[in-house]
N, CA, C and O atoms as a DFTB+ gen file, in Angstrom:
396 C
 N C O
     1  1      28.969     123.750      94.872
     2  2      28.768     122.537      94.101
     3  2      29.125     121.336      94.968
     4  3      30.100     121.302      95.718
     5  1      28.149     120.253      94.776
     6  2      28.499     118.932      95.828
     7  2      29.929     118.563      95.162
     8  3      30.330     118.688      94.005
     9  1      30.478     118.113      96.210
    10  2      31.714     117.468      95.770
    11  2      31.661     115.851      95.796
    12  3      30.783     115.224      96.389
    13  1      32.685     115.287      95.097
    14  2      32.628     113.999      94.377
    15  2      32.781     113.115      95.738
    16  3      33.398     113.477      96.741
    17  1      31.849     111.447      95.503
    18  2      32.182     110.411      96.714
    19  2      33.715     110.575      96.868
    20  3      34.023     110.813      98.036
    21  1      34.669     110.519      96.086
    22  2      36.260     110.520      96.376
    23  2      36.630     111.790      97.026
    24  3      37.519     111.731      97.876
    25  1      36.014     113.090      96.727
    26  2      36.765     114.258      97.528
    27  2      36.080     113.949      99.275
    28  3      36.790     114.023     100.278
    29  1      34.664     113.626      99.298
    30  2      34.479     112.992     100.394
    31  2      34.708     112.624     101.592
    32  3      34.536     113.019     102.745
    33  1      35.413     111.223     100.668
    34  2      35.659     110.128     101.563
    35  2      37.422     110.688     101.793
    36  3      37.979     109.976     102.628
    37  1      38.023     111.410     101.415
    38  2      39.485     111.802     101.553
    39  2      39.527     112.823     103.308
    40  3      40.371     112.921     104.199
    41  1      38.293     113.338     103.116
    42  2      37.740     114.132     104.674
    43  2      37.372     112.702     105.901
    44  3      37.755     112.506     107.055
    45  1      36.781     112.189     105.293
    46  2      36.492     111.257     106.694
    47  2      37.530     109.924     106.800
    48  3      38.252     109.376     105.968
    49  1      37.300     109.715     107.988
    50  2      38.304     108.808     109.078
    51  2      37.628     107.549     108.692
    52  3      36.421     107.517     108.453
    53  1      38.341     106.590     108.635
    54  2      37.895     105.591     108.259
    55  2      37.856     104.401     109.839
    56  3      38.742     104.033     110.611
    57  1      36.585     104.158     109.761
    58  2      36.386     103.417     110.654
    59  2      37.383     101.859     111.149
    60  3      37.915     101.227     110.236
    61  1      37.513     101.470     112.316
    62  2      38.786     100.793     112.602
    63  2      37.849      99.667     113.258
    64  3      38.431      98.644     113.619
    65  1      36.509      99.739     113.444
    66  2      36.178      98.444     114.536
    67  2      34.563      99.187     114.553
    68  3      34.117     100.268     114.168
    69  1      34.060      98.122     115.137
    70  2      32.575      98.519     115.221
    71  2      32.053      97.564     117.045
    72  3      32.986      97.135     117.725
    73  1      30.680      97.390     117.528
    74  2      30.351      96.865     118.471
    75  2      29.458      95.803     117.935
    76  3      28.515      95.898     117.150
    77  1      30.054      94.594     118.639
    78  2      29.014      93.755     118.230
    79  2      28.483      93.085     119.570
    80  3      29.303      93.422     120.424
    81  1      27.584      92.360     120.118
    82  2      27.161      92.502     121.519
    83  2      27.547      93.086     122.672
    84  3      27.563      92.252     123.577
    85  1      27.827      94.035     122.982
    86  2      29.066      95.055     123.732
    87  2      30.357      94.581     123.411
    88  3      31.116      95.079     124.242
    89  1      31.236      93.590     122.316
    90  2      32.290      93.469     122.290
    91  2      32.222      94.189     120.920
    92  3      31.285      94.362     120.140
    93  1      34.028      94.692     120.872
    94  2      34.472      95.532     120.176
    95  2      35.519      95.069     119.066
    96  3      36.736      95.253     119.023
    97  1      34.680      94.422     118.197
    98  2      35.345      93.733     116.736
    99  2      36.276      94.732     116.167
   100  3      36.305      95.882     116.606
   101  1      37.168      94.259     115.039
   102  2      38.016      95.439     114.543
   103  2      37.226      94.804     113.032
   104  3      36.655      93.735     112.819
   105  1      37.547      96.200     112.000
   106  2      36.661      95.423     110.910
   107  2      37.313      95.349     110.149
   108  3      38.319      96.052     110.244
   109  1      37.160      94.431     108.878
   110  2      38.122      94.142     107.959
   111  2      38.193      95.267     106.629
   112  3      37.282      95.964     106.182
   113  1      39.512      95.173     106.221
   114  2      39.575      96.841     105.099
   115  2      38.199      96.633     104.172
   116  3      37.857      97.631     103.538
   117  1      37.375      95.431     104.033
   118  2      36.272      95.595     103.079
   119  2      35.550      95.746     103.376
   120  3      34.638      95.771     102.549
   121  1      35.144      96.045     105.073
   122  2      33.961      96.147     105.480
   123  2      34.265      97.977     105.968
   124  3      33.515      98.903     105.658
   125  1      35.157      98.062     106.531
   126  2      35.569      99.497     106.879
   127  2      35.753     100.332     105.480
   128  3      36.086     101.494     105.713
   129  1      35.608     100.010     103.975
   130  2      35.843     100.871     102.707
   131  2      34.338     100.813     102.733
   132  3      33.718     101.850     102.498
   133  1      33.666      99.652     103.005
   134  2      31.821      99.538     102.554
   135  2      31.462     100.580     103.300
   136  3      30.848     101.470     102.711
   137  1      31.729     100.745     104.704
   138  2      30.997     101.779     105.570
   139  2      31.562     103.659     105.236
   140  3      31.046     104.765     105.394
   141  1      32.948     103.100     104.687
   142  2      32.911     104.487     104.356
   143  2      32.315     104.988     102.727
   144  3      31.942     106.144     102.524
   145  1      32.306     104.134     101.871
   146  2      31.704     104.258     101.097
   147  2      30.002     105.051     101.236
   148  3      29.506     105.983     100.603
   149  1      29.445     104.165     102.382
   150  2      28.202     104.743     102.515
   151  2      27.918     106.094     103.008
   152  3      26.908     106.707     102.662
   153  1      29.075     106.712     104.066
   154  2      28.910     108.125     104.480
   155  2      29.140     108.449     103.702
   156  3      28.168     109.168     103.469
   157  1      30.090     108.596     102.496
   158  2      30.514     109.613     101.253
   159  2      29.224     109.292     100.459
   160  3      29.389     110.128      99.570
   161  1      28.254     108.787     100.192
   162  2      27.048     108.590      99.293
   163  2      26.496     109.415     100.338
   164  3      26.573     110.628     100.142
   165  1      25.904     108.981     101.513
   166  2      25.176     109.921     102.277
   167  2      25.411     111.342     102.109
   168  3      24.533     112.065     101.637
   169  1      26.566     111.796     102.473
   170  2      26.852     113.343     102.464
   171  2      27.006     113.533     100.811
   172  3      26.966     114.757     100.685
   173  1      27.081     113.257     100.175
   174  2      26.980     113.416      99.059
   175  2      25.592     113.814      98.590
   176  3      25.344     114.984      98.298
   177  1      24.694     112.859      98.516
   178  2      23.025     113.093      98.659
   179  2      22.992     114.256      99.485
   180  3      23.091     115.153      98.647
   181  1      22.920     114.772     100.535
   182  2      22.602     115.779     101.476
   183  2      23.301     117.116     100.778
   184  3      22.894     118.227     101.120
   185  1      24.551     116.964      99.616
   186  2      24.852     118.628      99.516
   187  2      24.122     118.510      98.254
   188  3      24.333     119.542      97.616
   189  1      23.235     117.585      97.507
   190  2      22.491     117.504      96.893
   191  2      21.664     118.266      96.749
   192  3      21.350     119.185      95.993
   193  1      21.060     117.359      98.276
   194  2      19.499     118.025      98.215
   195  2      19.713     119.371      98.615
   196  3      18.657     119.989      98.479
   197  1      20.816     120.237      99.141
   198  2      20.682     121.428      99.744
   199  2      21.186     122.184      98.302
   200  3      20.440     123.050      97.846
   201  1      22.171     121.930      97.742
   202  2      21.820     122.564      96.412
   203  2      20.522     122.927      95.583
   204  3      20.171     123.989      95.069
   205  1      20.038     121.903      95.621
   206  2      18.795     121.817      94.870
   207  2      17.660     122.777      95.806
   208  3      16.962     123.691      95.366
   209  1      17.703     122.370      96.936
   210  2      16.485     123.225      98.089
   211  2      16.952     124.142      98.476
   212  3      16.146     125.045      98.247
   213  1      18.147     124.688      99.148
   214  2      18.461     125.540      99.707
   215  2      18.070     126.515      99.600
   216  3      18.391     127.210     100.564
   217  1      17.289     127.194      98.646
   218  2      16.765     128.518      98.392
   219  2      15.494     128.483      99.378
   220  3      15.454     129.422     100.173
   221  1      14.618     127.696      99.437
   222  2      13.574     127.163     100.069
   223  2      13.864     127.794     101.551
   224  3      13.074     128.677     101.887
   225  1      14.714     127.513     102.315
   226  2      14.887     127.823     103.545
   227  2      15.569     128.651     103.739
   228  3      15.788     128.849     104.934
   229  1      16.307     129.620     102.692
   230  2      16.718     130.378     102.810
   231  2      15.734     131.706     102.647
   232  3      15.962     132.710     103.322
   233  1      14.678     131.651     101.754
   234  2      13.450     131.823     101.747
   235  2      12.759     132.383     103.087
   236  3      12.763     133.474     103.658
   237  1      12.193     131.196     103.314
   238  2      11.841     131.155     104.779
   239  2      12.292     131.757     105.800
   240  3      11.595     132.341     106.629
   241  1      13.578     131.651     105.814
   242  2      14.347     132.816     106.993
   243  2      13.932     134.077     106.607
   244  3      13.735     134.865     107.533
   245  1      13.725     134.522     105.338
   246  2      13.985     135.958     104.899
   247  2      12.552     136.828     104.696
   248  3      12.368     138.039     104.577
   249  1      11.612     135.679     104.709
   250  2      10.533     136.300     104.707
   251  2      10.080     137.014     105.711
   252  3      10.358     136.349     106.709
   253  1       9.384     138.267     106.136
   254  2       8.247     138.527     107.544
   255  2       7.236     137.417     107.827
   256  3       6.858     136.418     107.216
   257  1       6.983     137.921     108.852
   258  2       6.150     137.116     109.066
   259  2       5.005     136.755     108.808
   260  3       4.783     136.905     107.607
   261  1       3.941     136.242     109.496
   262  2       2.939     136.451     108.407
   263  2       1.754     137.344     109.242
   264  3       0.734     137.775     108.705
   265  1       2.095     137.515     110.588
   266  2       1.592     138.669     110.707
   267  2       1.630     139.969     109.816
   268  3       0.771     140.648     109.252
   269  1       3.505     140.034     109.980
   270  2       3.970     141.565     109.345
   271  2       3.244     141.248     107.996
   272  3       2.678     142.180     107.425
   273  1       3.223     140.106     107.496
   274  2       2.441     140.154     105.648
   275  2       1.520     140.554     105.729
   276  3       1.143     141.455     104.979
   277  1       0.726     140.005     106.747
   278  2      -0.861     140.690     106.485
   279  2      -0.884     141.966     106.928
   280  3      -1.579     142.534     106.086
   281  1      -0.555     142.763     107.724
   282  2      -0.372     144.034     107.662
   283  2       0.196     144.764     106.777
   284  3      -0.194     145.911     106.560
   285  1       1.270     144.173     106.090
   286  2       1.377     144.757     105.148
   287  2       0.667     144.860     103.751
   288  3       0.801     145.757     102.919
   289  1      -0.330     143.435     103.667
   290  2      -1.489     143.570     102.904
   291  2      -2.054     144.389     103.432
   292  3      -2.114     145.361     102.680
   293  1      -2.671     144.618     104.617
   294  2      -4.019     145.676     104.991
   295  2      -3.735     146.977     104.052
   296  3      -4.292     147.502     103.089
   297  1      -2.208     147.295     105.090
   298  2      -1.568     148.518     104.025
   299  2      -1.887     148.807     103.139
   300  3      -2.723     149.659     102.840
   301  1      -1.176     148.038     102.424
   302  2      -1.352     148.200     100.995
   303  2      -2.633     148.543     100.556
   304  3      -2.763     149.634     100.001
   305  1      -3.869     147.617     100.738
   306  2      -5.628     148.043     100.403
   307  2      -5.667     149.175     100.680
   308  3      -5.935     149.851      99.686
   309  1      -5.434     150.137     102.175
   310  2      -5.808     151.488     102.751
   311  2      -5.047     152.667     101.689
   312  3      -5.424     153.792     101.360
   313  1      -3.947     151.959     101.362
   314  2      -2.871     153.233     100.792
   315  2      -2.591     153.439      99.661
   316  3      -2.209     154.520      99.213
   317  1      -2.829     151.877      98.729
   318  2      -2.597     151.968      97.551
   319  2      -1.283     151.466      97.011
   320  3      -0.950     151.663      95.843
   321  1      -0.538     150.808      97.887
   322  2       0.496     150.985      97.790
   323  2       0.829     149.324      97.615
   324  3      -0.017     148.431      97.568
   325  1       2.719     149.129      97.508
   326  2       2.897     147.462      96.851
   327  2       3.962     146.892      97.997
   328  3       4.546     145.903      97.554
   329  1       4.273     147.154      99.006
   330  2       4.805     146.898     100.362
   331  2       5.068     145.481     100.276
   332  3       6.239     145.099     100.269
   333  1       4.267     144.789     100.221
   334  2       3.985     143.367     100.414
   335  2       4.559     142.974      99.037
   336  3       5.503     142.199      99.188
   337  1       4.386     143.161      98.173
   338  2       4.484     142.371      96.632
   339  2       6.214     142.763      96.358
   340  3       7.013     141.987      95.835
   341  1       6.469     143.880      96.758
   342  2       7.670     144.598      96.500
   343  2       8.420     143.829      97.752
   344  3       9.615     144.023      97.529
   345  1       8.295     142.991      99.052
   346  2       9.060     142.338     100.010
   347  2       9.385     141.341      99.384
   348  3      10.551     141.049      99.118
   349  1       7.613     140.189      98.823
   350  2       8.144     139.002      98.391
   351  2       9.161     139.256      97.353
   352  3      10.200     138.631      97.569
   353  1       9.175     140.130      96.082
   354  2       9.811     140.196      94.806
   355  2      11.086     140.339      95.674
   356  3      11.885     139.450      95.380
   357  1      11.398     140.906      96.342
   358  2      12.978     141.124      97.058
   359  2      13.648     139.614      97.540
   360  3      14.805     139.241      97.349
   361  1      12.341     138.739      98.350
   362  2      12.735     137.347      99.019
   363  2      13.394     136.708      97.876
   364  3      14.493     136.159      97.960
   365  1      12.527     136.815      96.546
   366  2      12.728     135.995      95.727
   367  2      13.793     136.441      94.480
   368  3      14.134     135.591      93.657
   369  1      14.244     137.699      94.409
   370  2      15.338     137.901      93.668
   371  2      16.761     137.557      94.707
   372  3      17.850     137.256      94.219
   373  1      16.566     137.642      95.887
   374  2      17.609     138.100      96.850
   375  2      18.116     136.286      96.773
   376  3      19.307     136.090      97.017
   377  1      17.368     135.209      96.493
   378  2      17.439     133.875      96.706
   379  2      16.860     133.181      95.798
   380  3      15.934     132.483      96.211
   381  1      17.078     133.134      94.750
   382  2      16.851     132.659      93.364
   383  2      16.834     130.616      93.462
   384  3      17.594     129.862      94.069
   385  1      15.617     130.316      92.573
   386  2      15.789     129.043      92.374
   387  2      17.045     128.583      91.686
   388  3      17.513     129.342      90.837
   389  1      17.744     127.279      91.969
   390  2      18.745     127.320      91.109
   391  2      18.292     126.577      90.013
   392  3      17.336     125.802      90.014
   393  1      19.327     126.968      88.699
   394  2      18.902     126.613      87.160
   395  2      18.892     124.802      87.142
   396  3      18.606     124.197      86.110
């Protein structure tokens, strides 16, 4: 489960200075809370979207290829058999959409 902007931002370092024409400003606590504010929204969004997608590419790793698929279609036509239908049903119980 994504965790909250506050569990977050308690992991990251809070920025002390930034570059402004090659010189090296220090930044003020409202500009250094703004910037950390924005990585904890960022990573926040990102365990988002991998909650939400992650099956997708997990998917993908787990499938054959699509050579091995189509051979294992041919298979299947010559033999009678469910090789192929019985892999995907495995991809897709083994890595379930989430609710």
């Amino acid at each position: 489960m994504a965790q909250s902007i506050e569990e977050i931002k308690l992991g990251l370092e809070a920025p002390t200075n930034r570059i402004v024409n090659g010189v090296q400003v220090d930044l003020t606590s409202e500009e250094a809370d703004a910037i950390l504010n924005e990585w904890a929204e960022n990573e926040r969004a990102k365990q988002l979207d991998e909650e939400a997608n992650g099956y997708k590419v997990a998917r993908q790793e787990a499938y054959a290829s699509i050579q091995d698929q189509l051979d294992m279609q041919y298979w299947d036509n010559v033999n009678g058999t469910t090789t192929w239908k019985d892999h995907i049903a495995q991809v897709k119980s083994d890595n379930p959409k989430p609710s």
